[in-house]
N, C-alpha and C positions, 0 to 999 in steps of 0.2 A: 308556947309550943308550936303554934303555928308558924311566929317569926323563924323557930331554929329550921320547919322542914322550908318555911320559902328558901333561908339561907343554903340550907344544903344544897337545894335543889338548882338555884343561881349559879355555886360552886359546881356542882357536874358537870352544869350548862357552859361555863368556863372553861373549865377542864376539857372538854370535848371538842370547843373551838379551837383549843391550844392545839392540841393534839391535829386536829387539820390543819392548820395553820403550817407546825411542822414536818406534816407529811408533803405538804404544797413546796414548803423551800426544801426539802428532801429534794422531792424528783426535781426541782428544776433544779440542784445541783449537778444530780443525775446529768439532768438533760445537755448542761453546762461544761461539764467531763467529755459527755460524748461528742458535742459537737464542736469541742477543742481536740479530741482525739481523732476525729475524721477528717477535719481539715488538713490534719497535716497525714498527707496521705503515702508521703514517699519515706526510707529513715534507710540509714546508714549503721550500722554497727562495726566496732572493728576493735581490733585489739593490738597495738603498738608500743610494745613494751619500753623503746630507748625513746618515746616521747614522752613518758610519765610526768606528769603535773604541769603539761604544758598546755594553752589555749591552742584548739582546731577551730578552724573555719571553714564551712564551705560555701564556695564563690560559682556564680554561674553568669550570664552574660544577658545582656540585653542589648539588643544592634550594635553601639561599637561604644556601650558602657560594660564595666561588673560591676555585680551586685552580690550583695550577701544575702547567700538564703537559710544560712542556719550557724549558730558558732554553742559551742560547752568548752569545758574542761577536762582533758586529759586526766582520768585517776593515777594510784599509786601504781596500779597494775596495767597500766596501757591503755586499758577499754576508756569507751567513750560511745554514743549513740548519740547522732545526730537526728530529728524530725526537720522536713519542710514540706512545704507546699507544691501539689503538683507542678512538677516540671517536665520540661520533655528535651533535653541538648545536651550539650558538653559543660564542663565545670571540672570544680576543680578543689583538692584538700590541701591549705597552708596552715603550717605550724607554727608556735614561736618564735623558730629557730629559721622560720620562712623556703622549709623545705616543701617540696608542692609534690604531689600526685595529680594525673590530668586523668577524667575517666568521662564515660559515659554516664549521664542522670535522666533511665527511661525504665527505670525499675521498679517494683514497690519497695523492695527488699534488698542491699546490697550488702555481704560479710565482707569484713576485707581481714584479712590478717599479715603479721609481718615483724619486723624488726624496726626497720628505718626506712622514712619515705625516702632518702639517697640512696638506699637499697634496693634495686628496682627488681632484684632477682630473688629477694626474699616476700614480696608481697605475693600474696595470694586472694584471688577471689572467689566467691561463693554465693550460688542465686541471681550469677552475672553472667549469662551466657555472652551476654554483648562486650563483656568488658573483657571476656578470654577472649573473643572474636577479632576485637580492639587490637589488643597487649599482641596476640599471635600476628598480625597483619603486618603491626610496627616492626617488630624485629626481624621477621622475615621478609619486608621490603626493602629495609634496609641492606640485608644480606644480599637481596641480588640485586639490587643498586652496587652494590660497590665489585660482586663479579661478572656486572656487565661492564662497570668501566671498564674492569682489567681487558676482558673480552675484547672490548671494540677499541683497547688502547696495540692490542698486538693485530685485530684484522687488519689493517692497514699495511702494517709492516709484511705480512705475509703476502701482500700485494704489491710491494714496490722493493723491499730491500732483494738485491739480488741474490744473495745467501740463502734464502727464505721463500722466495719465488717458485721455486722448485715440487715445496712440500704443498703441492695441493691439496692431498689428504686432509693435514692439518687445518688450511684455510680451511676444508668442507665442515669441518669436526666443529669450527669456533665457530662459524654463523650459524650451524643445526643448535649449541652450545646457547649463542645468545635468543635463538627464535623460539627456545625451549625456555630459558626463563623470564621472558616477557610474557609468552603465553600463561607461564605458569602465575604471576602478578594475575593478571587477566581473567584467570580460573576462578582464583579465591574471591576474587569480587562477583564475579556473574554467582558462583555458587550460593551468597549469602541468602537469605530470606530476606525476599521485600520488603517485609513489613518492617525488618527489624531498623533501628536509627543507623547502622552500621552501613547498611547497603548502600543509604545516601550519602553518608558523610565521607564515607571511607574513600569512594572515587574524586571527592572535591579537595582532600588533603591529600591523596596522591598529586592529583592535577599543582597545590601549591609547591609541593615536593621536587616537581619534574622541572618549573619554570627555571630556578638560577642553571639548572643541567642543562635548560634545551637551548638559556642566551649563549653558553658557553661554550658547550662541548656537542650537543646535540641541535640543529639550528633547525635538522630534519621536521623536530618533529612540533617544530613554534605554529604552523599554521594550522594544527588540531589544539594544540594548547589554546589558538585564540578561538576556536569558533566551540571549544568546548564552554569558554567562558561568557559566548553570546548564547548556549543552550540553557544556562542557570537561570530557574526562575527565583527572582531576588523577591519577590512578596513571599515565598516559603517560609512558613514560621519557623519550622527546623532550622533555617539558616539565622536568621534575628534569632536564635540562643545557642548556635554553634559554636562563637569564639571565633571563627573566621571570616567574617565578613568582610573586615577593616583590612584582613591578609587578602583577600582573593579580589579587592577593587586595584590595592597599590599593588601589587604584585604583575598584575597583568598590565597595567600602565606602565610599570615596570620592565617588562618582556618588551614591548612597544619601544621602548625608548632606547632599549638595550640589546635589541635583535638583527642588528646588523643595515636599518634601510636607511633609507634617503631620509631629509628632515622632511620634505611633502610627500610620502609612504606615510613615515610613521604616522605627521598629523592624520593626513587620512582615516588612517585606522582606529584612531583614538578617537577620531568623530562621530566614526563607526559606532565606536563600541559607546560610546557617550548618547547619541541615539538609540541603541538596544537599549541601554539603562533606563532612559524618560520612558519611551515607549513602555517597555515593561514593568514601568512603576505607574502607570496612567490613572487614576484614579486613587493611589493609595498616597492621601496625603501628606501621614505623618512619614511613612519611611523615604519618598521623594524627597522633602525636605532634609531629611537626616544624611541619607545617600549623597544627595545636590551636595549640601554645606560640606560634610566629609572629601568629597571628591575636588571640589571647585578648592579648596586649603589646600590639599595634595597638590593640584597642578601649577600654582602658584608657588608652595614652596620650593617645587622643582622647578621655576622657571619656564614650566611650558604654558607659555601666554597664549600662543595662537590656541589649544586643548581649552585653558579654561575662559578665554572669550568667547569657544564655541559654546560650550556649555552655559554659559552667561546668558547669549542672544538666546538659546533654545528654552531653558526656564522661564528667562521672562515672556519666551512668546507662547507659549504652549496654553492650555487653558482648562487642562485637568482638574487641575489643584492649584490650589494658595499658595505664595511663595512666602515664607516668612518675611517679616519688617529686616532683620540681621541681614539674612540671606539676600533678600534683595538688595538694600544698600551693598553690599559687597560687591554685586555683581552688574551696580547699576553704571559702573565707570565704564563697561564694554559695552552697554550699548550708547550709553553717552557720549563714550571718545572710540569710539570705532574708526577705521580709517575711511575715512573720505569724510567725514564729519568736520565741521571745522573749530579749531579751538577757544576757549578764549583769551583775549586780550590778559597780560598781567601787570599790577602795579606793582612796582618793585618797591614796600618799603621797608621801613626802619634802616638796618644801616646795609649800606651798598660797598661792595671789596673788588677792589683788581689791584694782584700782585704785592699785595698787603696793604695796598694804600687805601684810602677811604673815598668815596664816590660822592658828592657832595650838591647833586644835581637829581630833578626828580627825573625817572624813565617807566619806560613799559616797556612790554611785548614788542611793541609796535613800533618802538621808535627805532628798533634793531633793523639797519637794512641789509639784511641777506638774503640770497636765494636758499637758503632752508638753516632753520633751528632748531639745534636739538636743546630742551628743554631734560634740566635733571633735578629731581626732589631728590634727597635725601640729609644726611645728618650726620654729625661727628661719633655720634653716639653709635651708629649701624654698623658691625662689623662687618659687612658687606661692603657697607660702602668705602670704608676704609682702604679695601681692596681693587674695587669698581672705578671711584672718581679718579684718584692718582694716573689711572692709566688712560684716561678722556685727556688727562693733563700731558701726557705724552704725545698722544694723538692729534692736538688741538690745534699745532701749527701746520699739521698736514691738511688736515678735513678743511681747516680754515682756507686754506690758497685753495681748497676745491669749491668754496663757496658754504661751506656749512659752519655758521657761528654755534657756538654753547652759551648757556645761562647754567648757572646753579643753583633751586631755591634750598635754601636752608629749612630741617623741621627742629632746628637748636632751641634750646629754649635757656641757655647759659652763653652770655656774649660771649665774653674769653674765650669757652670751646672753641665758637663759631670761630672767631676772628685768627684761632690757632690752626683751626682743621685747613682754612682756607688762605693761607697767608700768601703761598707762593701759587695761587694757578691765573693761571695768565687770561681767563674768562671771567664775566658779572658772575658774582654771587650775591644773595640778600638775604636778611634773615629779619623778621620781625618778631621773634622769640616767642610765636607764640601756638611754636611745635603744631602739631596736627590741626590746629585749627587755623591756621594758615587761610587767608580766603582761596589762594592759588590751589592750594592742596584741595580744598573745597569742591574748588571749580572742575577740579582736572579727576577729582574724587582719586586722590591717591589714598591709598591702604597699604603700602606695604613702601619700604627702603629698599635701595634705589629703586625710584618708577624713572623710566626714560619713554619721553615723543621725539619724534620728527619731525617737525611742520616743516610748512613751502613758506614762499614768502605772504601768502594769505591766509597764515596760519591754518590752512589743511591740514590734517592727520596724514602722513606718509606710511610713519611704519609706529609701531610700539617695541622697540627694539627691547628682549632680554636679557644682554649681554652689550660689553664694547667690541667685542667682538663682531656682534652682528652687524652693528654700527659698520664698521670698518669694514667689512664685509659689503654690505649696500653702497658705500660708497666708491669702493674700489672696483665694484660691479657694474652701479649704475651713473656714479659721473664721471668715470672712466670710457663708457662706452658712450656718452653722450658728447665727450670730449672729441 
């Protein structure tokens, strides 16, 4: 008797553990729900009927990446809800089908409804004051963008054609006409709320808006385009999740290159603004480097050497911030081969070419006696160069009676190419097949197809020429006038 009440009483004692036990993994399922629920603090809802059973994604931006912050499945009936995680910039909704909607993401709550994202007149938003804000801005900047061209495509005429001269009323009617809808552009921005994302971003995609109009048609109005673009503060996190970051650095280099000045204007300005940059990234590590490397790729791909040599010297001298290991090797060829620097000596091996025949003697740098050598890397393979060297080949017998020999180094790593690409130029070529690692390339720290120097006859740095143009240009400048 006494066994059965110990037993019962063990048994209760059980049962009552249990019993807390799953009230404990209860709440913290609880807890578990809710704090997978508050995480994700922003959400999308929408309803798009001609995307039914397709995958949506939503994409937002990180400096001059995208990223994904949320993706589902399209039901039968269009709907779909999206959750992510506080954000605060632009992004953007792609389909299967890879139709895209661009919106603001500074909301808790955004409804969107519609037909098809290629429909841009049947979306509708809701709980989006910014993204009506958005939507109305666009289309009615556009609308008077295109009846100010008209505008200022006939003030002119009303000024010089003779027929038309006469109607000064008219002239008076078109300039009140275009100073009414500039202002009215003007209006809608100052009127915004500050606080809202719109206020900020809306005047910086104008600003990318205006640049191809101001190279082209409007030249008036490049010198606020530029000094709007020295008033951006680039540490703005708004900006690191806008989507235009990568638009509003080439774009204005862009304007620079394409607004009409001299080549020592534009550099100038570009040095300019390449100094704004560092300066106002002075302390923030990670986006200097990002900024730097993005920017220093840019001027290189466009051939503006003198741009990112400057930007080279300034990064590595600055003493903010760490330059990456990447970045710096890239940029360490400008302060290395700068001009007045002197170069080094090169051995020319494996196999040596002039005029198809084979060179059968060892040489250097050095043993070349001219009053200046332009030294050329590149490769069979560079579609550039393919372009580039042929026309050095044209040049060669000219530059040469002025005193200036060519070398070619080879970055081939397939003889036959080599020995094809070079068969007919009447300069040394060499190739030791063993592409980028090249010691010369090493030495000279090329990175990129065609690199072109100048040296003098003690191997000085003269110029870093970007073109044969330039070449030819220096020469017909400077040992014409020496002559």
């Amino acid at each position: 008797m006494f066994s059965m009440k110990k037993r019962f009483k063990n048994m209760k004692k059980r049962e009552k553990h249990l019993q807390l036990k799953l009230q404990k993994i209860n709440l913290l399922c609880l807890i578990l729900i809710l704090n997978w629920s508050t995480s994700f603090s922003q959400e999308i809802s929408a309803n798009l009927k001609h995307h039914s059973n397709q995958e949506v994604k939503l994409l937002g931006y990180n400096g001059f990446e995208t990223v994904e912050l949320a993706k589902t499945t399209i039901d039968e009936s269009g709907n779909f809800n999206l959750l992510y995680k506080n954000y605060k910039g632009m992004g953007y909704l792609e389909t299967s089908d890879k139709s895209q909607l661009f919106m603001v993401l500074n909301e808790p709550k955004i409804e969107i409804t519609g037909t098809h994202l290629k429909e841009p007149d049947s979306i509708k938003f809701s709980n989006s004051n910014e993204n009506l804000l958005f939507n109305q801005y666009a289309v009615e900047h556009n609308q008077r963008e295109r009846a100010l061209a008209g505008w200022k495509f006939l003030l002119p005429q009303y000024k010089s054609v003779e027929l038309l001269k006469q109607q000064k009323e008219y002239a008076n009617i078109i300039k009140k006409e275009i100073s009414r809808l500039e202002n009215q552009d003007q209006e809608f921005l100052i009127q915004l709320n500050k606080s809202s994302y719109v206020s900020w971003f809306l005047p910086l995609r104008k600003l990318l808006d205006d640049i191809p109009l101001s190279a082209q048609q409007y030249n008036e109005r490049i010198p606020k385009n530029v000094a709007d673009f020295r008033n951006i503060n680039f540490n703005d996190p708004e900006l690191y999740h806008s989507g235009i970051l990568d638009d509003l650095i080439e774009s204005h280099y862009w304007l620079l290159e394409n607004g009409g000045m001299t080549f020592d204007s534009m550099y100038l300005q570009m040095n300019i603004s390449t100094n704004y940059l560092i300066k106002n990234l002075e302390g923030n590590e990670k986006l200097l480097n990002e900024i730097g490397d993005f920017l220093f790729k840019l001027l290189e791909k466009r051939s503006l050497y003198q741009a990112s040599e400057h930007l080279a010297l300034k990064l590595l001298t600055q003493n903010s911030c760490t330059i990456d290991d990447n970045l710096t090797k890239q940029m360490e060829s400008y302060r290395a081969m700068k001009i007045g620097n002197t170069a080094s000596d090169i051995v020319f091996e494996g196999r040596k070419m002039m005029m198809g025949t084979e060179v059968n003697k060892d040489l250097k740098l050095s043993d070349l006696k001219s009053n200046y050598t332009l030294v050329v890397f590149g490769a069979s393979w560079c579609s550039h160069c393919a372009q580039e060297i042929p026309r050095i080949k044209e040049k060669y017998i000219s530059w040469k009676l002025r005193g200036v020999e060519t070398v070619f180094v080879s970055l081939d790593h397939d003889e036959l190419e080599f020995k094809n690409f070079v068969r007919d130029f009447p300069f040394l070529s060499s190739c030791d097949f063993k592409g980028w690692d090249n010691q010369a390339a090493q030495d000279y720290y090329v990175n990129a197809a065609p690199t072109l120097f100048l040296l003098d006859s003690e191997r000085k740095i003269i110029l870093r020429p970007a073109s044969v143009e330039q070449v030819d240009a220096w020469v017909n400048y400077t040992l014409t006038t020496k002559n």
